[in-house]
BAVODO-543857 format. One record per residue (C-alpha): residue in one letter; residue number from 1; x, y, z. Coordinates in nm, 3 decimals, padded with zeros to 5 digits. Each point is the difference from the previous one (the first is absolute). Layout:
N
  code  pos        u        v        w
     a  NUM        X        Y        Z
...
//
This chain:
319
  code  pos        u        v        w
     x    1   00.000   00.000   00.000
     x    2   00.134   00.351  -00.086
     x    3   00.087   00.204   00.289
     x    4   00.064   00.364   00.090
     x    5   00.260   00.117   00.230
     x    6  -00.044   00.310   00.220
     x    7   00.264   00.215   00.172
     x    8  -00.146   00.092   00.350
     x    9   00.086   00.342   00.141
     x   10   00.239   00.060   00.221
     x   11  -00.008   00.339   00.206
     x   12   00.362   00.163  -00.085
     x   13   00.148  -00.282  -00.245
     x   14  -00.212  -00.055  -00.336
     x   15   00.028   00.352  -00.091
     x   16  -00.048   00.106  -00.403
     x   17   00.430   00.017   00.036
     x   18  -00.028  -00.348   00.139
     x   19  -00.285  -00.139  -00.237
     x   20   00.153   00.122  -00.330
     x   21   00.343  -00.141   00.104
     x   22  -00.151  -00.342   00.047
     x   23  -00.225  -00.012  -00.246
     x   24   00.323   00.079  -00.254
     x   25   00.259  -00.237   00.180
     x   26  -00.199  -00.350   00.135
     x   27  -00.357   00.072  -00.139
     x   28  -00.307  -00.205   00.059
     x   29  -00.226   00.143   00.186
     x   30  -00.320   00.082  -00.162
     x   31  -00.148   00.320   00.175
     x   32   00.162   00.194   00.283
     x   33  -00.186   00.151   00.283
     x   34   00.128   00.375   00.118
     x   35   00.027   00.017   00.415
     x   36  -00.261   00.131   00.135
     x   37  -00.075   00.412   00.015
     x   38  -00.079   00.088   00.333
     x   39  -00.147   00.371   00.012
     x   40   00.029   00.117   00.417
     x   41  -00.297   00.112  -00.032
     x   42   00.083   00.317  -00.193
     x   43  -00.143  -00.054  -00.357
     x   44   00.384   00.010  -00.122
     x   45   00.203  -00.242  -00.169
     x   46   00.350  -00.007   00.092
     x   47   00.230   00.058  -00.340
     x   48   00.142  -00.306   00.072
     x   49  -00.318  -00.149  -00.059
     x   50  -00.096   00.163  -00.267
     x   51   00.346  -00.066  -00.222
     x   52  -00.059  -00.340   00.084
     x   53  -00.329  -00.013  -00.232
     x   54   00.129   00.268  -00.273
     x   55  -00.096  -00.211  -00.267
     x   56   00.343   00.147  -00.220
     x   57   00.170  -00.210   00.324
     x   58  -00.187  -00.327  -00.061
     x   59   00.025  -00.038  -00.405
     x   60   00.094  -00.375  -00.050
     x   61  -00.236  -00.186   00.285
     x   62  -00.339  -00.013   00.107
     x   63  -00.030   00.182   00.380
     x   64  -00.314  -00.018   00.187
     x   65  -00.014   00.294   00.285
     x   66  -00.066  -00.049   00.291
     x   67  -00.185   00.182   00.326
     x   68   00.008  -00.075   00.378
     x   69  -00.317   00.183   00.186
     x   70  -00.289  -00.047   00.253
     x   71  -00.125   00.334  -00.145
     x   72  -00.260   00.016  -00.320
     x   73   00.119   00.330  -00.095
     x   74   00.345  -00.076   00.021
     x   75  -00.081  -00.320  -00.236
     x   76  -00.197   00.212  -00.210
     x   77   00.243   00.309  -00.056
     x   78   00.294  -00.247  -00.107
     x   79  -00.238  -00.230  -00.201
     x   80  -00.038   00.337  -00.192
     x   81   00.317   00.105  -00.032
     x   82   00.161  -00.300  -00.115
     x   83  -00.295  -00.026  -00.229
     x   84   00.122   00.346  -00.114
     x   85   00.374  -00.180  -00.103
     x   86  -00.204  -00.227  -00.167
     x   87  -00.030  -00.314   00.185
     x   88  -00.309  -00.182  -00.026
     x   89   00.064  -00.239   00.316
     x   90   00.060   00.119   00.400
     x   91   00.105  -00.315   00.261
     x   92  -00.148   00.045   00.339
     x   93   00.277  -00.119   00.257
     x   94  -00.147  -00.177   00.276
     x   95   00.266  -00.217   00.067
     x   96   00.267   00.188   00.186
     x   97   00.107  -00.122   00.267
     x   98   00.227   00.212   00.223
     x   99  -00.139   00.107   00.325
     x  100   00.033   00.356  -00.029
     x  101  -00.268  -00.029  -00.321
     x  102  -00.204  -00.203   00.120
     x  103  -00.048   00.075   00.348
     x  104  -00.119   00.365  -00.180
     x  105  -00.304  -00.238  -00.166
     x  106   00.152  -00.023  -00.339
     x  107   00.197  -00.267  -00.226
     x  108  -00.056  -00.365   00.192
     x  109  -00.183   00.229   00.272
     x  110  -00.279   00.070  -00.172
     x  111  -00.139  -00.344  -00.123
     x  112  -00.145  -00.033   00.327
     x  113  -00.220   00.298  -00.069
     x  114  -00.272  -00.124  -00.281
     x  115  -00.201   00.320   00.034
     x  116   00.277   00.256  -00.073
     x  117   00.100  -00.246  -00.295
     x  118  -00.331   00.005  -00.175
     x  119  -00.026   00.420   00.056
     x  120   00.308   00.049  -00.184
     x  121  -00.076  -00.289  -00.258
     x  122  -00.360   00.126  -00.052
     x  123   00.101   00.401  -00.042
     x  124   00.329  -00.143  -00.239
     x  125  -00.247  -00.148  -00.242
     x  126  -00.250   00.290   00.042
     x  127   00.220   00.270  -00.066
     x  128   00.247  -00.110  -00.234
     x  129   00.031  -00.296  -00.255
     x  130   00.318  -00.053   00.083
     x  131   00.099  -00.412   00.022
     x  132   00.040  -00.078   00.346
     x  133   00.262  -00.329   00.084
     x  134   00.054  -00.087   00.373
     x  135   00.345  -00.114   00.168
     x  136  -00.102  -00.229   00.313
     x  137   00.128  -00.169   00.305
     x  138  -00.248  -00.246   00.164
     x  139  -00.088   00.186   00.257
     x  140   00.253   00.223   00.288
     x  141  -00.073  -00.241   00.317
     x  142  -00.178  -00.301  -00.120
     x  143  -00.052  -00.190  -00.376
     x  144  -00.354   00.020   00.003
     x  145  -00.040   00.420  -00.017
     x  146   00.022  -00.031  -00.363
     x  147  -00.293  -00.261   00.012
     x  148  -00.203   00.268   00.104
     x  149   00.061   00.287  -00.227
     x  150  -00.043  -00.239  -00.285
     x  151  -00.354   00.059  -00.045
     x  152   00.034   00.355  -00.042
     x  153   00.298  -00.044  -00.192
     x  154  -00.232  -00.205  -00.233
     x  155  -00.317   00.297  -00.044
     x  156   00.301   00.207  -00.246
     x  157   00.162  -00.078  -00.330
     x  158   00.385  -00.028   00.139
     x  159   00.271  -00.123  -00.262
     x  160   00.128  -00.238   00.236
     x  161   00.138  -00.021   00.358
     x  162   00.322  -00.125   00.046
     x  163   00.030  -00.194   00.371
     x  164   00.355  -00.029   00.171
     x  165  -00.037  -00.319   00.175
     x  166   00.064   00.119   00.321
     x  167  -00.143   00.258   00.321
     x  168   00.160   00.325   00.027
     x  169   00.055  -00.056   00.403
     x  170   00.272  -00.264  -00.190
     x  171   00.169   00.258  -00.178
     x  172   00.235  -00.211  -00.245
     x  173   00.058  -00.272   00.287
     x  174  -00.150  -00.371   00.025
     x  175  -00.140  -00.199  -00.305
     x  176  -00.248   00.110  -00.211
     x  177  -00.322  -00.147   00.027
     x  178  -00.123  -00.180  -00.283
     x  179  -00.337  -00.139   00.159
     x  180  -00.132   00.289   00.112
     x  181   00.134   00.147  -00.386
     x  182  -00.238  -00.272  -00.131
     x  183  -00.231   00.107   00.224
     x  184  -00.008   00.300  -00.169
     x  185  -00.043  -00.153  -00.326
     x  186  -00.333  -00.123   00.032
     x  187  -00.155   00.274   00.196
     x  188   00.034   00.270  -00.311
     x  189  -00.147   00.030  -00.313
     x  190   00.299   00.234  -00.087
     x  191   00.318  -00.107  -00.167
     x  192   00.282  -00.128   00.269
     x  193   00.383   00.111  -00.079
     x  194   00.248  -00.209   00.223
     x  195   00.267   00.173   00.196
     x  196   00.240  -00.080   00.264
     x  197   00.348  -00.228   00.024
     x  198   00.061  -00.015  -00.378
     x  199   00.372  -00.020   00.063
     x  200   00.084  -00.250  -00.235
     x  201  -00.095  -00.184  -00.317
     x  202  -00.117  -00.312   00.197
     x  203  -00.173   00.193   00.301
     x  204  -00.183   00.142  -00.346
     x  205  -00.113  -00.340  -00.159
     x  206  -00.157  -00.156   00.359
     x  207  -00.214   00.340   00.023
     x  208  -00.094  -00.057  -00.354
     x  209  -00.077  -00.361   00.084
     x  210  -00.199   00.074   00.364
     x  211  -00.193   00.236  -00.239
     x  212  -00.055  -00.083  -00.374
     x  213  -00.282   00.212  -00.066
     x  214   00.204   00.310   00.082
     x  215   00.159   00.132  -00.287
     x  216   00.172   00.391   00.189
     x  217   00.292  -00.056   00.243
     x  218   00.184   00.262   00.153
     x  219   00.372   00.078   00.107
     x  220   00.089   00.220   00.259
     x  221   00.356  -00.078   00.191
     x  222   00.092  -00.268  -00.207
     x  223   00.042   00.227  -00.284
     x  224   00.274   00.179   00.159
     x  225   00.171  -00.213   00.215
     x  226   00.020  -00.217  -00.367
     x  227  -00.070   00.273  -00.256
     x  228  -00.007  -00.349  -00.303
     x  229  -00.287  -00.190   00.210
     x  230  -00.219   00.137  -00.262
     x  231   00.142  -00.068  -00.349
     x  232   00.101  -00.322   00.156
     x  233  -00.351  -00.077   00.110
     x  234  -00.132   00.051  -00.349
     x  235   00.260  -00.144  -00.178
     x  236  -00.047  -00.306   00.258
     x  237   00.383  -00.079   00.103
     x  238   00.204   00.043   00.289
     x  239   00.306   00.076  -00.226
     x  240   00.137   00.351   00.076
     x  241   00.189   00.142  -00.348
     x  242   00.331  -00.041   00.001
     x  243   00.121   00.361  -00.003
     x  244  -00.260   00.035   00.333
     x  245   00.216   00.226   00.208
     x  246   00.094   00.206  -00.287
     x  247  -00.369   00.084  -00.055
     x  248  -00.022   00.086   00.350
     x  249   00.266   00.167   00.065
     x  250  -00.137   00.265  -00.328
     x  251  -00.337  -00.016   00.127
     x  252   00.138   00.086   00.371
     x  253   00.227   00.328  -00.143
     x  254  -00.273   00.152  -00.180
     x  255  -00.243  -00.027   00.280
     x  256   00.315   00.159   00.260
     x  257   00.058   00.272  -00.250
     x  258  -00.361   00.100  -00.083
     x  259  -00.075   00.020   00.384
     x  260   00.367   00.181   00.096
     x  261  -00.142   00.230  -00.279
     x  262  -00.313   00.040   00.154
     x  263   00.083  -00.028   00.380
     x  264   00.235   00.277   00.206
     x  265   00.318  -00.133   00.143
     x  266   00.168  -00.300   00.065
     x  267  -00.229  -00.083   00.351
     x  268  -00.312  -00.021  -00.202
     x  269   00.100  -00.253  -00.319
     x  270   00.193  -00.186   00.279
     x  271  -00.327  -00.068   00.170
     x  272  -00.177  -00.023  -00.318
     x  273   00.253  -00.287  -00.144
     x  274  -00.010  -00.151   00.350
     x  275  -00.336  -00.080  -00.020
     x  276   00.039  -00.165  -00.321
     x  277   00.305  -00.206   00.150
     x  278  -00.216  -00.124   00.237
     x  279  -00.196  -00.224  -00.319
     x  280   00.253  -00.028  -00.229
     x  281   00.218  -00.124   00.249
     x  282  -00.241  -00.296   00.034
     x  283   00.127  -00.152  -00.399
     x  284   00.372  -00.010   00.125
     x  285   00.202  -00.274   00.136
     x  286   00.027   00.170   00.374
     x  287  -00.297   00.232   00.097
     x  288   00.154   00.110   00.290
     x  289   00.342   00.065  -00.128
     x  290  -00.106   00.165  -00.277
     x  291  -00.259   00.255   00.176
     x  292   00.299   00.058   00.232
     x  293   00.248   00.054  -00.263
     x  294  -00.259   00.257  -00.118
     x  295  -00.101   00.150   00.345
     x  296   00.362   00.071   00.062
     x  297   00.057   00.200  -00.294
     x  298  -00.002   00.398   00.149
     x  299   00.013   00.166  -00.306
     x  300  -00.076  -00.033  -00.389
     x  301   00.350  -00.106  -00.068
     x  302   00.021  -00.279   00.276
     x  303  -00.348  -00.095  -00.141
     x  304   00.070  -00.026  -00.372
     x  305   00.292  -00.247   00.094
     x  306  -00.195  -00.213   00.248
     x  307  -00.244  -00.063  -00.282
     x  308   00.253  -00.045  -00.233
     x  309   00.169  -00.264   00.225
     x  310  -00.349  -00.143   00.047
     x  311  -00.072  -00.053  -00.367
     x  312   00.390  -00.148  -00.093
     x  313  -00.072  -00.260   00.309
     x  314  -00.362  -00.092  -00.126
     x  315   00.177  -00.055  -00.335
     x  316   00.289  -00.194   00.087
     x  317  -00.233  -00.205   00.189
     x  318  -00.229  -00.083  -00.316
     x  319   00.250  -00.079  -00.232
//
């Protein structure tokens, strides 16, 4: 059965710099979602934000944007405005899970909260035509929440919602939960995307066996911390090419010098590259070493060579 492949947003990784440098160096990923715009309340979207959907930034791959609210006119003045770039499509993100969100009634938070859900839903599809897509955990404390919003869910035409197989109260910890997922499956009329724990190409072919009818599966930190998971998912190996850490090591410099372009000083794309470190680190021989090697690295210089280092190990290693 054909399949689509989804990248799942990540709040301060899959940026457009990010998303056009993997779509050009590994590829295989079939629509990107942008993280989520978050407004504070004051009807403004951050420039960040609003580069980040510039359509002359996202040329060569289909991007869905993306909205985190408890707030019907918050929902309704971005639905508008990204309507105004020209996007037909606005995901609803009710899946995040970090306490600070949540605990404020939104992402993960709000699925326990079927009333506020159907206000937004029903004034969304009153006031605009705008496609609306939802982004779900299972619930914040407990797997059944999403049970009950389900029905409501149901009363409005929604594209799809996609389901990370987990409760935000887990964060990214534990195992997913695939029978309460397949719970889920039979308690919608609307169409199901999988996400959570793609981190390989086999962890991808026992979700597509536990659930053949689905046909939408989405990648979140597997795609970084193995940026080829994808093509090599579609192409159905677990061969890496053979010039691997060549590609990477491209795809890695123009990411560092679009975002030492972008950012101020050394502190920030130290952090920024840190954080990436953190997955990437994941595909090489020693995790820990290498994050170290990388964490020890106090300024740009120090950093280029650690990576360097990194990438001549990796490849003496895979010869």
């Amino acid at each position: 059965m054909a399949f689509t492949l989804l990248s799942s947003p990540l709040q301060g990784f899959t940026d457009f710099r990010f998303r056009n440098a993997f779509h050009h160096y590994f590829g295989g990923i079939d629509t990107f979602y942008s993280p989520y715009i978050r407004l504070n309340g004051k009807f403004k979207i951050k420039s960040s934000y609003q580069n980040d959907l510039l359509l002359e930034n996202n040329t060569t791959l289909e991007v869905i944007p993306q909205i985190i609210t408890n707030d019907a006119e918050e929902f309704l003045f971005v639905a508008k405005y990204v309507q105004r770039l020209g996007y037909k499509e606005l995901n609803w993100n009710l899946g995040c899970p970090y306490p600070m969100v949540a605990k404020s009634g939104m992402g993960s938070g709000l699925i326990c909260d079927p009333e506020k859900i159907n206000t937004i839903l029903e004034r969304a599809h009153k006031e605009t035509d705008i496609l609306v897509s939802m982004k779900m955990r299972m619930g914040y404390e407990h797997a059944e929440e999403i049970l009950e919003v389900f029905p409501i869910l149901d009363e409005y035409p929604l594209k799809n919602i996609a389901i990370h197989a987990r409760i935000g109260k887990q964060l990214y910890k534990g195992p997913v939960d695939l029978d309460a997922f397949e719970r889920c499956i039979s308690s919608t009329k609307h169409k199901l995307y999988y996400n959570g724990d793609i981190t390989s190409v086999a962890s991808f072919k026992a979700m597509q066996e536990r659930f053949p009818s689905l046909d939408h599966f989405m990648i979140g930190r597997g795609l970084i911390a193995d940026p080829f998971l994808p093509q090599m998912i579609k192409n159905d190996t677990t061969e890496y090419p053979e010039n691997r850490w060549d590609i990477f090591e491209e795809f890695h410099n123009t990411i560092y010098q679009q975002y030492d372009d972008y950012l101020s000083g050394p502190t920030p794309i130290k952090m920024k590259m840190l954080g990436f470190w953190e997955f990437f680190s994941q595909s090489c021989s020693n995790p820990q070493k290498t994050y170290k090697a990388i964490k020890k690295a106090t300024n740009p210089f120090k950093y280029k060579q650690a990576v360097k280092l990194i990438i001549n190990n990796e490849q003496k290693l895979s010869r």
